[in-house]
C-alpha positions as CSV (number, residue, x, y, z in Angstrom):
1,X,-53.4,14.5,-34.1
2,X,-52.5,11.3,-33.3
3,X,-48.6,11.9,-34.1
4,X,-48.8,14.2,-31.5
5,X,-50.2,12.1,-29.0
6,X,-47.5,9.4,-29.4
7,X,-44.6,11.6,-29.4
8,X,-46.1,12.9,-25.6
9,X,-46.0,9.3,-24.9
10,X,-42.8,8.5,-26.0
11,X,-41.4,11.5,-23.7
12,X,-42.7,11.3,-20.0
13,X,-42.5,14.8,-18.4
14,X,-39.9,16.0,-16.0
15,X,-40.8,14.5,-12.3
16,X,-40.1,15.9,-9.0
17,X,-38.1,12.5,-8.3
18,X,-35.7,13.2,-11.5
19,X,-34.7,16.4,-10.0
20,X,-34.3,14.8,-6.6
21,X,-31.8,12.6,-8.3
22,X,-29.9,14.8,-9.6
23,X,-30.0,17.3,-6.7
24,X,-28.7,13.7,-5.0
25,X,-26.1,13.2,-7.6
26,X,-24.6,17.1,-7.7
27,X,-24.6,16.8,-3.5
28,X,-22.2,13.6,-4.1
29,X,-20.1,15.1,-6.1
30,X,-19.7,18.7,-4.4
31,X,-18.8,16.5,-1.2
32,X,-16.2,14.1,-2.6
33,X,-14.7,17.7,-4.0
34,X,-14.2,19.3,-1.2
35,X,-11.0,18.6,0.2
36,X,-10.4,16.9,3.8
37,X,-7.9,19.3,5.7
38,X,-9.9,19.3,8.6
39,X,-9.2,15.2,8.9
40,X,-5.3,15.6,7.9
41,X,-5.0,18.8,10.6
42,X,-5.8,15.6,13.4
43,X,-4.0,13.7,12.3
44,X,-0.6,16.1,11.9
45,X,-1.6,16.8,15.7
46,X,-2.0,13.3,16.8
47,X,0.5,11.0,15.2
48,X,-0.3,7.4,15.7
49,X,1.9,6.2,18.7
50,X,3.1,3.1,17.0
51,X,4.3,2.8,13.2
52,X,5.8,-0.3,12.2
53,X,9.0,-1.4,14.3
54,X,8.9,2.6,15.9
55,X,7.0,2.9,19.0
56,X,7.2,6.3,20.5
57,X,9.8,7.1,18.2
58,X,12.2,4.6,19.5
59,X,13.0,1.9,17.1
60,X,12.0,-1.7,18.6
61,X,13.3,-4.4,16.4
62,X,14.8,-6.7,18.4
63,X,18.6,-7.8,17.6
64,X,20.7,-11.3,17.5
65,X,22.6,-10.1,20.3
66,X,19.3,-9.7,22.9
67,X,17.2,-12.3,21.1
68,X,19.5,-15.4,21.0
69,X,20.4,-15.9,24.6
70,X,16.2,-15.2,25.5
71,X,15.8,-18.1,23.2
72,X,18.1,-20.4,24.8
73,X,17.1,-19.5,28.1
74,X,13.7,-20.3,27.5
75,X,14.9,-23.7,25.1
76,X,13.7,-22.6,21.9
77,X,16.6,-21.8,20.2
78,X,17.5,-24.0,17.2
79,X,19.9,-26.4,17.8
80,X,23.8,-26.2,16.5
81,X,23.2,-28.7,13.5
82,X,19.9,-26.4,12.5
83,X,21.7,-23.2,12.8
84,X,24.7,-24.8,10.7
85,X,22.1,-26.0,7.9
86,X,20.3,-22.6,7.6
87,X,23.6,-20.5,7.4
88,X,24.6,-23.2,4.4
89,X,21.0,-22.8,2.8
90,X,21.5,-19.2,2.7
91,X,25.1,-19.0,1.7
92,X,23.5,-21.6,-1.3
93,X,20.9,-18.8,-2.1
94,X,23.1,-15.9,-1.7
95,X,26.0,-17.4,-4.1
96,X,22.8,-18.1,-6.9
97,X,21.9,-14.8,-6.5
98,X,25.3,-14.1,-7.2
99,X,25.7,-16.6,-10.4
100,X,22.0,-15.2,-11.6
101,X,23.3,-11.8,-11.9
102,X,26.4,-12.4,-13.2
103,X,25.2,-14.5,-16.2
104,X,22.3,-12.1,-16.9
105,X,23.4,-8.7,-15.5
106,X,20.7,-5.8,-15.2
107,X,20.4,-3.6,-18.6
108,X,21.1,0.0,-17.7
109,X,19.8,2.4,-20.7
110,X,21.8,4.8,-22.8
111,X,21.9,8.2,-21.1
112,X,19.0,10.9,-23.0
113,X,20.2,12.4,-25.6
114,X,22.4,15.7,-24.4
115,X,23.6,14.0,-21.3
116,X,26.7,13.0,-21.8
C-alpha cells in the first residue's frame, strides 16, 4: 500500500493549467504557420516611394558633373593638390589590386564530370 502511495506522489495529475499551456503552445504554432499574404498583397499595392538611390522610380545619385561645380560654388570642394593626392592613392590601390591578382590569380574548378 505504501508503493502505491509514492508512485501517486511521484506523478501529479493532469491540471487545467497544463492543458492551458499547451492549448497556448498549439495557438503559437498554428499562427506562425499560417502564411502572411494578406501583409505581402499591401505591400505589392503600395510600394515604398523611396528604395535606395530610386525615388519615384527615378534614379537620384548625384554625378561628378552636377556635384563638382555645387561644391566649388559653395567652397567645399577639395583643393587641386588634394584632388591630385587622392587620384595617386587610388591609382596606388588600383595597380596592387592589379599586382595581388596577378601573383595569386582566382582558382576556377574543373568543369563536372560530362561537361566538357
Amino acid at each position: 500500500m505504501r508503493a502505491r502511495h509514492l508512485s501517486s506522489a511521484v506523478r501529479p495529475p493532469a491540471t487545467p493549467r497544463r492543458a492551458v499551456s499547451l492549448r497556448g503552445v498549439f495557438l503559437a504554432l498554428l499562427l506562425m504557420a499560417l502564411p502572411f499574404s494578406p501583409l505581402r498583397a499591401q505591400d505589392e499595392e503600395n510600394p515604398p516611394q523611396r528604395n535606395g538611390n530610386i525615388w519615384n522610380s527615378i534614379p537620384h545619385q548625384p554625378k561628378e558633373m552636377e556635384v563638382a561645380p555645387e561644391e566649388r560654388a559653395l567652397g567645399v570642394a577639395p583643393s587641386v593638390q588634394q584632388e591630385k593626392a587622392l587620384n595617386e592613392e587610388l591609382d596606388n590601390i588600383g595597380r596592387q589590386m592589379l599586382e595581388d591578382e596577378s601573383a595569386h590569380p582566382p582558382r576556377i574548378p574543373p568543369p563536372p564530370p560530362g561537361m566538357d
